[in-house]
mmCIF entry with sequence, helices, sheets and N, C-alpha, C, O atoms, coordinates in Angstrom:
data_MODEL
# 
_entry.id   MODEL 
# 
_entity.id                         1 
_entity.type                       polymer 
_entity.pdbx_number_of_molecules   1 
# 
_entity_poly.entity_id                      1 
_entity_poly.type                           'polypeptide(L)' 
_entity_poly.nstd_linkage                   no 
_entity_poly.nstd_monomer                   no 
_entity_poly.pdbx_seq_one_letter_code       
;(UNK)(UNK)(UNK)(UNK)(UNK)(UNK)(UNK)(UNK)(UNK)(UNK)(UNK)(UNK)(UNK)(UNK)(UNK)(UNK)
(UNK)(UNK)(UNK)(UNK)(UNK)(UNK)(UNK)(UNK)(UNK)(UNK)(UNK)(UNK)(UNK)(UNK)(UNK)(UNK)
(UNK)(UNK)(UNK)(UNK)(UNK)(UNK)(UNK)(UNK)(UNK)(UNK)
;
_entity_poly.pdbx_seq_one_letter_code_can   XXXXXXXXXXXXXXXXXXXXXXXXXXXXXXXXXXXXXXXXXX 
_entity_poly.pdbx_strand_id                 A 
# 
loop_
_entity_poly_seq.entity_id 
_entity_poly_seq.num 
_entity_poly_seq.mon_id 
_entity_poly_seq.hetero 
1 1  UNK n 
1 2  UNK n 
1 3  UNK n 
1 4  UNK n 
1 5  UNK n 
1 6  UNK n 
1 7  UNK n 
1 8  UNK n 
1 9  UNK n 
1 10 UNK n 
1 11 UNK n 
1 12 UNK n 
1 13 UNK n 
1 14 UNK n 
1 15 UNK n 
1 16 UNK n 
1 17 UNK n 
1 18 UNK n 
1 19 UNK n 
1 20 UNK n 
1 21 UNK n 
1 22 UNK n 
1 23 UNK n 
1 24 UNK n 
1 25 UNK n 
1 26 UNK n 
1 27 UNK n 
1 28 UNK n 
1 29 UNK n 
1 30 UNK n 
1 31 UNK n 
1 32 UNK n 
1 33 UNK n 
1 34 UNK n 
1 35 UNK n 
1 36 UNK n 
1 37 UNK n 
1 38 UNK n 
1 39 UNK n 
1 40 UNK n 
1 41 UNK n 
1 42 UNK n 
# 
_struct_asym.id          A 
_struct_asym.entity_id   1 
# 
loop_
_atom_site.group_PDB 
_atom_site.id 
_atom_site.type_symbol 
_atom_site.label_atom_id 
_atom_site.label_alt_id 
_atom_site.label_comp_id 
_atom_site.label_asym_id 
_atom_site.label_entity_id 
_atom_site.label_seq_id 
_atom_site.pdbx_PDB_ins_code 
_atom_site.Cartn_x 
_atom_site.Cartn_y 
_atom_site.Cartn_z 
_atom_site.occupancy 
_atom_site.B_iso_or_equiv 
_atom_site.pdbx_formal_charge 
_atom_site.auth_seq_id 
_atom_site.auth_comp_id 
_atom_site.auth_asym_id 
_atom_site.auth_atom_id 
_atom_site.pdbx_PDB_model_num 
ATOM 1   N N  . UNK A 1 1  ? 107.636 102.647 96.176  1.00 0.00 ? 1  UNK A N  1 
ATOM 2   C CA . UNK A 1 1  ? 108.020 101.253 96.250  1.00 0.00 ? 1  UNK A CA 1 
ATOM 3   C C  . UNK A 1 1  ? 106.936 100.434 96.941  1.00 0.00 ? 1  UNK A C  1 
ATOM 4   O O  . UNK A 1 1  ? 106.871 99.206  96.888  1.00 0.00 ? 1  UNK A O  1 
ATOM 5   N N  . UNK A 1 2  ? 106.004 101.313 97.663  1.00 0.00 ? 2  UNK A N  1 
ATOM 6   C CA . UNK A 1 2  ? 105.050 100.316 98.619  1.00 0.00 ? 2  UNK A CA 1 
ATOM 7   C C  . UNK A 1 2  ? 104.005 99.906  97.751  1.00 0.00 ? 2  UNK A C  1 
ATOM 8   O O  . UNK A 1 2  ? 103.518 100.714 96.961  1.00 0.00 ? 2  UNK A O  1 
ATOM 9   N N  . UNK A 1 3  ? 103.500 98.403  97.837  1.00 0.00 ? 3  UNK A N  1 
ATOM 10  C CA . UNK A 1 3  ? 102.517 97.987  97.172  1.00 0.00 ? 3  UNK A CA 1 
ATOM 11  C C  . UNK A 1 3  ? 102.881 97.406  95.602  1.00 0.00 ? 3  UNK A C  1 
ATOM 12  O O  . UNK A 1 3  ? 102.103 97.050  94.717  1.00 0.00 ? 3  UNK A O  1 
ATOM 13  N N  . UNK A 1 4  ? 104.383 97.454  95.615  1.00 0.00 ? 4  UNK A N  1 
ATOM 14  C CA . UNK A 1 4  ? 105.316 96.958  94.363  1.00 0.00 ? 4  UNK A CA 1 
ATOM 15  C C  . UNK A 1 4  ? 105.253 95.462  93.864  1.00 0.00 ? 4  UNK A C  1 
ATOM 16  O O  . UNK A 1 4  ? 106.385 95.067  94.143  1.00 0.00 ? 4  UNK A O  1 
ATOM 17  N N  . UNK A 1 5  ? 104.593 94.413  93.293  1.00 0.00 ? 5  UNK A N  1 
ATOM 18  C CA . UNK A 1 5  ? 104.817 93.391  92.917  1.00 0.00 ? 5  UNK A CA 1 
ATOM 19  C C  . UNK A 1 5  ? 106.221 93.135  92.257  1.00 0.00 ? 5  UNK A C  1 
ATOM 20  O O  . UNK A 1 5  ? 106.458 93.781  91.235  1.00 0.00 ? 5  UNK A O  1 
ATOM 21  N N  . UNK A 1 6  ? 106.985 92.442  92.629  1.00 0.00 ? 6  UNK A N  1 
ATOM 22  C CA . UNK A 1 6  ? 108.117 91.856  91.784  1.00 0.00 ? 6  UNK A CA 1 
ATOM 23  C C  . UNK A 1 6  ? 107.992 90.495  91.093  1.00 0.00 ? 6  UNK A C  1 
ATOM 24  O O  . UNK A 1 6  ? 107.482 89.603  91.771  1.00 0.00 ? 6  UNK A O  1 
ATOM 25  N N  . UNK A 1 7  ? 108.380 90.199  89.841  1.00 0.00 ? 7  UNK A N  1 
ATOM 26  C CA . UNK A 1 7  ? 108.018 88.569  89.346  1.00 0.00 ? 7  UNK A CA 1 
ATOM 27  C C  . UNK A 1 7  ? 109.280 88.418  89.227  1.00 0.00 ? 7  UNK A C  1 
ATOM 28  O O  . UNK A 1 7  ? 110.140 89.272  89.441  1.00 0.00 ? 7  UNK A O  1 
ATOM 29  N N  . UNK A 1 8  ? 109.504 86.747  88.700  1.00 0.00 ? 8  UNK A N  1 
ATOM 30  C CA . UNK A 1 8  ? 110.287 86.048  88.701  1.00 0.00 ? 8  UNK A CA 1 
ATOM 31  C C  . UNK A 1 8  ? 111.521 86.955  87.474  1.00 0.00 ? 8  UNK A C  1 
ATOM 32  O O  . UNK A 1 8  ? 110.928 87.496  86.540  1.00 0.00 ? 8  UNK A O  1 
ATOM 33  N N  . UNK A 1 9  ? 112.887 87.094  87.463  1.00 0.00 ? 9  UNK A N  1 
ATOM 34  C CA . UNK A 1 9  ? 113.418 87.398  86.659  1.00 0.00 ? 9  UNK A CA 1 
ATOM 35  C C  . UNK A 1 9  ? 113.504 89.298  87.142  1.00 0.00 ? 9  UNK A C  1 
ATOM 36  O O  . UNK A 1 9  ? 114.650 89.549  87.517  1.00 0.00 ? 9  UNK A O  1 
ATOM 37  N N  . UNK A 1 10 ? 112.730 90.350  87.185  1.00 0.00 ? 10 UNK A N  1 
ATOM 38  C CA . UNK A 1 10 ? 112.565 91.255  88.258  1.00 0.00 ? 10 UNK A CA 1 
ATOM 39  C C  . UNK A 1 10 ? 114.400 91.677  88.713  1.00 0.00 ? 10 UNK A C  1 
ATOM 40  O O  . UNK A 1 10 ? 115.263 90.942  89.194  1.00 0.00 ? 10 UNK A O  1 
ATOM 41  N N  . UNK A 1 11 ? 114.463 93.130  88.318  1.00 0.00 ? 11 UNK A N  1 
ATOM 42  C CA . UNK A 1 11 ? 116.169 93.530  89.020  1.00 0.00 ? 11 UNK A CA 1 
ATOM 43  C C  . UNK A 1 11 ? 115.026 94.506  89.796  1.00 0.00 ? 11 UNK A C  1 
ATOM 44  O O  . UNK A 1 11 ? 113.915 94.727  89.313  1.00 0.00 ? 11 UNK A O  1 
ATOM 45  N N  . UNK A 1 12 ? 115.559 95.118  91.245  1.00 0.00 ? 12 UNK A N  1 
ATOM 46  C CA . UNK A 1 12 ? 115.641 95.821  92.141  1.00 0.00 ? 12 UNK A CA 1 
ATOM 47  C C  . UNK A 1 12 ? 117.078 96.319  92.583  1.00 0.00 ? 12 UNK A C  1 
ATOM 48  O O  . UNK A 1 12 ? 118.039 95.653  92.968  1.00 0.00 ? 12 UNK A O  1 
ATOM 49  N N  . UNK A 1 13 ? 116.929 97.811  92.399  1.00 0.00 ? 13 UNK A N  1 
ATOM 50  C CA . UNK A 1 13 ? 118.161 98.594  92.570  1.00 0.00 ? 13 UNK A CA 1 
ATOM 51  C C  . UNK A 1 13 ? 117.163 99.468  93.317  1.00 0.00 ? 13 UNK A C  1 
ATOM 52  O O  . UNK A 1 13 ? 116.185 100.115 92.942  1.00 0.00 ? 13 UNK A O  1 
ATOM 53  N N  . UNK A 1 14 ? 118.066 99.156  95.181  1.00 0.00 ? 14 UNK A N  1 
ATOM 54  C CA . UNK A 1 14 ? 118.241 100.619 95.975  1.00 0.00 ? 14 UNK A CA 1 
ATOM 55  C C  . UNK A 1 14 ? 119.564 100.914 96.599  1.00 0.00 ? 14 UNK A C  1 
ATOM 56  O O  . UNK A 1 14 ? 120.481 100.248 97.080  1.00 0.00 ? 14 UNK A O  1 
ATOM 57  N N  . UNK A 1 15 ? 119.165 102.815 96.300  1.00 0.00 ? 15 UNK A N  1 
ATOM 58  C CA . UNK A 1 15 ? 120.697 103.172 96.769  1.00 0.00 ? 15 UNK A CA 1 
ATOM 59  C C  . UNK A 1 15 ? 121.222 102.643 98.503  1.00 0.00 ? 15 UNK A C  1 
ATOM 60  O O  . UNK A 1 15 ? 120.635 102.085 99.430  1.00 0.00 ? 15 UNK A O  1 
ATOM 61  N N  . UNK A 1 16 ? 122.411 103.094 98.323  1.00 0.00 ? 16 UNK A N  1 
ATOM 62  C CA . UNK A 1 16 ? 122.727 103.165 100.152 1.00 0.00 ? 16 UNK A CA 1 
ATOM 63  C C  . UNK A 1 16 ? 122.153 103.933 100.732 1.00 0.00 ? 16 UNK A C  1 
ATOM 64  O O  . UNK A 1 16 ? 121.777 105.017 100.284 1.00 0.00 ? 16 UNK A O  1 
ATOM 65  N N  . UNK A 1 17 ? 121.991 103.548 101.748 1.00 0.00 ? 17 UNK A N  1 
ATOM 66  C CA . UNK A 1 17 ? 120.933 103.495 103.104 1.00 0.00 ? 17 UNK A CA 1 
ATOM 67  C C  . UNK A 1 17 ? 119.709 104.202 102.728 1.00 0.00 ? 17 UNK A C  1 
ATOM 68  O O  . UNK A 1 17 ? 119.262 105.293 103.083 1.00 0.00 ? 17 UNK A O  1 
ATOM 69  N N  . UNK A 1 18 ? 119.292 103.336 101.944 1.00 0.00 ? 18 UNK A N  1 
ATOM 70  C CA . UNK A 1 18 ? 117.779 103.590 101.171 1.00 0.00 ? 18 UNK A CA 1 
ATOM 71  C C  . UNK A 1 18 ? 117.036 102.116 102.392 1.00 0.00 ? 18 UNK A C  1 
ATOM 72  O O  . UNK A 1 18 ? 117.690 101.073 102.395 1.00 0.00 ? 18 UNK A O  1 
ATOM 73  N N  . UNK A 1 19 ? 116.064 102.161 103.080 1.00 0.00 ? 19 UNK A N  1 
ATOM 74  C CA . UNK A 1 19 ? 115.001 101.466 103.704 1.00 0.00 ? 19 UNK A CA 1 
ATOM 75  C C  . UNK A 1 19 ? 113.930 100.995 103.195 1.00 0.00 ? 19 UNK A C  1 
ATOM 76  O O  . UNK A 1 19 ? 113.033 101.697 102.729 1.00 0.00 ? 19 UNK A O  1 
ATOM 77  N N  . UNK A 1 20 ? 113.929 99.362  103.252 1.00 0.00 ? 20 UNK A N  1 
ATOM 78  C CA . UNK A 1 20 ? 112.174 99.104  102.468 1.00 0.00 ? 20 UNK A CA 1 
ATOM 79  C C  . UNK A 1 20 ? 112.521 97.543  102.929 1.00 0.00 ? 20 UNK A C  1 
ATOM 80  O O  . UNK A 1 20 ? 113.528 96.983  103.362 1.00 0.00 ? 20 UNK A O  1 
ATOM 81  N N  . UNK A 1 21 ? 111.312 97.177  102.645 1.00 0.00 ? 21 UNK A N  1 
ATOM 82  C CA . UNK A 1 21 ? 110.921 95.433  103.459 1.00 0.00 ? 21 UNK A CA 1 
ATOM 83  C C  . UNK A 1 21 ? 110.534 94.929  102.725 1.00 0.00 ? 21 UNK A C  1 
ATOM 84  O O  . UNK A 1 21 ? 109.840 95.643  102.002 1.00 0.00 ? 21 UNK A O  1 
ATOM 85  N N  . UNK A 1 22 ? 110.599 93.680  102.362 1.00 0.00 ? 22 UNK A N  1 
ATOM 86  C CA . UNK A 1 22 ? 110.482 92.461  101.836 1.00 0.00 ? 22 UNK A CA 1 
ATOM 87  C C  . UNK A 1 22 ? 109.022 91.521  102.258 1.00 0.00 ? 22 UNK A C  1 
ATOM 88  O O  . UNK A 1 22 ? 108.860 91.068  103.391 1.00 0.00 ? 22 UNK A O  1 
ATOM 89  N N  . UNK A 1 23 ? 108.020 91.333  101.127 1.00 0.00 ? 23 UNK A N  1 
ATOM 90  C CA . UNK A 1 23 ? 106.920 90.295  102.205 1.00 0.00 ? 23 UNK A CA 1 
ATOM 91  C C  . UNK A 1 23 ? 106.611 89.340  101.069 1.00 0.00 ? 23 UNK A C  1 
ATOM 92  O O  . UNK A 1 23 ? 106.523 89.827  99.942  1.00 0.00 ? 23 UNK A O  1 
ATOM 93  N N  . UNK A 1 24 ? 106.430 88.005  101.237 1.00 0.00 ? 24 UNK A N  1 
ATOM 94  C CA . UNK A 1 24 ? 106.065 87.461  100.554 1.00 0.00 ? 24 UNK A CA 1 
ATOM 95  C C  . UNK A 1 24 ? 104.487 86.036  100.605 1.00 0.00 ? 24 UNK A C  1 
ATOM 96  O O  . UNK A 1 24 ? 104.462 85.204  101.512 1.00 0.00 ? 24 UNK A O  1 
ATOM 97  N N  . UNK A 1 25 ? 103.526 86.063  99.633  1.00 0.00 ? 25 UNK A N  1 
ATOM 98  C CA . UNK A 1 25 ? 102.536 85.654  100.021 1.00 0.00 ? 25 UNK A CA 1 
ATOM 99  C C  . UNK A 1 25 ? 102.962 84.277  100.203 1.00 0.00 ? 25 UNK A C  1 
ATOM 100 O O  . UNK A 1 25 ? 102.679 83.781  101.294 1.00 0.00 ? 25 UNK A O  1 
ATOM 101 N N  . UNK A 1 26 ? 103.638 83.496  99.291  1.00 0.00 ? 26 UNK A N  1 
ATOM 102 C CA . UNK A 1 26 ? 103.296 82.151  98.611  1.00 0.00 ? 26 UNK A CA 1 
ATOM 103 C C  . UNK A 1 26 ? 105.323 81.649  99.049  1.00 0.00 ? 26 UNK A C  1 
ATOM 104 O O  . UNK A 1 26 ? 105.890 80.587  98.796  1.00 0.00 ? 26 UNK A O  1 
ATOM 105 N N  . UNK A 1 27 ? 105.896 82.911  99.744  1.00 0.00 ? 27 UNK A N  1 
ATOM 106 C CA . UNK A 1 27 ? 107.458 82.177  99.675  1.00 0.00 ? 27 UNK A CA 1 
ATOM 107 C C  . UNK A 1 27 ? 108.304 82.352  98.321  1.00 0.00 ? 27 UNK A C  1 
ATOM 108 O O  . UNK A 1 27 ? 107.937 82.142  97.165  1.00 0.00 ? 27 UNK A O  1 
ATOM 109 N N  . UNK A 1 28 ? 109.506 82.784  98.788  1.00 0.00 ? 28 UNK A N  1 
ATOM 110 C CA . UNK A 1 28 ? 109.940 82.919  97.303  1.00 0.00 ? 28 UNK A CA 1 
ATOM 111 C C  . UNK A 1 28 ? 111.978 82.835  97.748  1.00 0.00 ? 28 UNK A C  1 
ATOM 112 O O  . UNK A 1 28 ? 112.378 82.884  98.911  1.00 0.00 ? 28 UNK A O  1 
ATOM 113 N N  . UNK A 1 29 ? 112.707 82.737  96.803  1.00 0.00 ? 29 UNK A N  1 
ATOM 114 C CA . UNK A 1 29 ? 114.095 82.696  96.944  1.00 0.00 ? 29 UNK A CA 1 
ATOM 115 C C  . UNK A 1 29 ? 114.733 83.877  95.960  1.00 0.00 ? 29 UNK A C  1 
ATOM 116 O O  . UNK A 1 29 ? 114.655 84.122  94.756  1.00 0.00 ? 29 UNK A O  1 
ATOM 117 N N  . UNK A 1 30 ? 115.460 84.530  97.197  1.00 0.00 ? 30 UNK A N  1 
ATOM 118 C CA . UNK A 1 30 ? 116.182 85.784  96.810  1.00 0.00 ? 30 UNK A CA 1 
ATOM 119 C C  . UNK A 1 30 ? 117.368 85.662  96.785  1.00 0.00 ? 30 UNK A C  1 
ATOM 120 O O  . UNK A 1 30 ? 118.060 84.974  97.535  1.00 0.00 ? 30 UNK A O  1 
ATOM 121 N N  . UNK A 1 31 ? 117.770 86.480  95.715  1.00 0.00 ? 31 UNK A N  1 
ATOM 122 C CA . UNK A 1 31 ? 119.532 86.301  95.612  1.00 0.00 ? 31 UNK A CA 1 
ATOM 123 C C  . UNK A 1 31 ? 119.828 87.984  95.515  1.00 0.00 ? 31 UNK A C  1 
ATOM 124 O O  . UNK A 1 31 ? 119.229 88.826  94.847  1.00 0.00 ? 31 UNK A O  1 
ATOM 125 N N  . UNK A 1 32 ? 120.853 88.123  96.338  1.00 0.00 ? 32 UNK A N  1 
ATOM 126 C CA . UNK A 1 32 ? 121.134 89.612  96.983  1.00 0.00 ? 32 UNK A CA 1 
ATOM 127 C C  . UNK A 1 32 ? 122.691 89.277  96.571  1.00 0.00 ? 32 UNK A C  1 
ATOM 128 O O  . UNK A 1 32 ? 123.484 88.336  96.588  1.00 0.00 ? 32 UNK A O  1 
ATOM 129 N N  . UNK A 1 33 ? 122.611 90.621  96.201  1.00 0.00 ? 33 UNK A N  1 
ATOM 130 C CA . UNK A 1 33 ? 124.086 91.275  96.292  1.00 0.00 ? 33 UNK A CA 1 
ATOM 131 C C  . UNK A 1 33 ? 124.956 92.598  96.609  1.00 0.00 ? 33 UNK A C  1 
ATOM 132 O O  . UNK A 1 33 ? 125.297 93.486  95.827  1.00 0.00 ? 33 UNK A O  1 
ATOM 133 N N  . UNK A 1 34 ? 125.201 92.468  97.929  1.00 0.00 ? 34 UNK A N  1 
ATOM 134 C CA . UNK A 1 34 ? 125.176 93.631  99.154  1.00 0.00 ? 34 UNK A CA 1 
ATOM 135 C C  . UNK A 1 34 ? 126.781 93.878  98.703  1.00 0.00 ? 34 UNK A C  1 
ATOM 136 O O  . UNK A 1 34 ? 127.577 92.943  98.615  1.00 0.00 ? 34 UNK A O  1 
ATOM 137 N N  . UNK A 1 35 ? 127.165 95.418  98.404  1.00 0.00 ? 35 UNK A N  1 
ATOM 138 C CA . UNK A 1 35 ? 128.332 95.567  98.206  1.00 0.00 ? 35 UNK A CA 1 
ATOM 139 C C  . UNK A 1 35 ? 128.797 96.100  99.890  1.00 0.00 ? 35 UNK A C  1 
ATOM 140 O O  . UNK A 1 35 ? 129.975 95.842  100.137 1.00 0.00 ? 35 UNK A O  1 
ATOM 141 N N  . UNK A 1 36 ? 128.179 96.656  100.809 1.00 0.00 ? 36 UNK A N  1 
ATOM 142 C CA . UNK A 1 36 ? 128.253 96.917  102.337 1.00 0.00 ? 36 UNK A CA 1 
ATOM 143 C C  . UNK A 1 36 ? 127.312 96.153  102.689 1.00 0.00 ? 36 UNK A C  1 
ATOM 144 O O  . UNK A 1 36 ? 126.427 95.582  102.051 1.00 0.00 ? 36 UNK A O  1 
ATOM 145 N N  . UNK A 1 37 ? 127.784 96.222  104.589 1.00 0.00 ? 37 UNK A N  1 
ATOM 146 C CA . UNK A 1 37 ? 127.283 95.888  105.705 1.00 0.00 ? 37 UNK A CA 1 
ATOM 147 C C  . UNK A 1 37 ? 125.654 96.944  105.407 1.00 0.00 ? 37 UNK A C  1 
ATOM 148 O O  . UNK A 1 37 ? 125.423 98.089  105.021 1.00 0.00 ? 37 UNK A O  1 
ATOM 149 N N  . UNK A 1 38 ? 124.430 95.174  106.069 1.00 0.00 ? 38 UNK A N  1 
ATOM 150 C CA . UNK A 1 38 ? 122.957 95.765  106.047 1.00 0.00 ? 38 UNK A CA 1 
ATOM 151 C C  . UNK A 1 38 ? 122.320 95.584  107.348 1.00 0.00 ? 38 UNK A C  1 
ATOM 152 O O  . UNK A 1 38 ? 122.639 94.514  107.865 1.00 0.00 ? 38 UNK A O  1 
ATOM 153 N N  . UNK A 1 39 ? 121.788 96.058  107.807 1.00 0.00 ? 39 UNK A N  1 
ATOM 154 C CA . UNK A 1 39 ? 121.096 96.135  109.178 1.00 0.00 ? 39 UNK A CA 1 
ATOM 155 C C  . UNK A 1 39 ? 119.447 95.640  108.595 1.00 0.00 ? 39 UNK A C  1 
ATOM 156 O O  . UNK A 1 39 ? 118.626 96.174  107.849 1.00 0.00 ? 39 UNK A O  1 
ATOM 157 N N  . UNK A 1 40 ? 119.466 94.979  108.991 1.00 0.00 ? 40 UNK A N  1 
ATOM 158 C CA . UNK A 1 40 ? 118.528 93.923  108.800 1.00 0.00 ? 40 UNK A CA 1 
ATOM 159 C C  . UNK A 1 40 ? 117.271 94.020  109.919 1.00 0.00 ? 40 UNK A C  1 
ATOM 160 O O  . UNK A 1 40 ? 117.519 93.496  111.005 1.00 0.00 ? 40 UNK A O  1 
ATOM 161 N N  . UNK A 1 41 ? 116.043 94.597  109.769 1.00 0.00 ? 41 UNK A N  1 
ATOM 162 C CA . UNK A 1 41 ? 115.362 95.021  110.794 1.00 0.00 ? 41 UNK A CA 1 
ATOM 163 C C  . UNK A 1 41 ? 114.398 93.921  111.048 1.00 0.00 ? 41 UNK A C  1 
ATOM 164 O O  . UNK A 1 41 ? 114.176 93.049  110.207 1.00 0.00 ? 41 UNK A O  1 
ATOM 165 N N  . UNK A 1 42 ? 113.763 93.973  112.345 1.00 0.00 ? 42 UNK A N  1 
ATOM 166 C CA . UNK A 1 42 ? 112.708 92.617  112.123 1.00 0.00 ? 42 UNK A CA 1 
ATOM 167 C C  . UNK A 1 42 ? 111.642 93.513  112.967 1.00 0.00 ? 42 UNK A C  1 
ATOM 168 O O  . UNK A 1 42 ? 110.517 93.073  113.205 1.00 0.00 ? 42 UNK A O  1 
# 
């Protein structure tokens, strides 16, 4: 998953309590749909 480009339109499926981070160059708007509670790391 590391070094993964996603574009516009783009599905991402990870299982439960699967770990990975989010970075973005330019800003972007995500729409999530969490069926459980996520621990959200910073």
């Amino acid at each position: 998953m590391e070094n993964t480009t996603l574009k516009e339109g783009d599905y991402l499926y990870t299982p439960p309590s699967f770990k990975h981070s989010v970075t973005s160059q330019t800003g972007c708007t995500l729409l999530l749909i969490i069926p459980e509670e996520v621990e959200i790391l910073v």
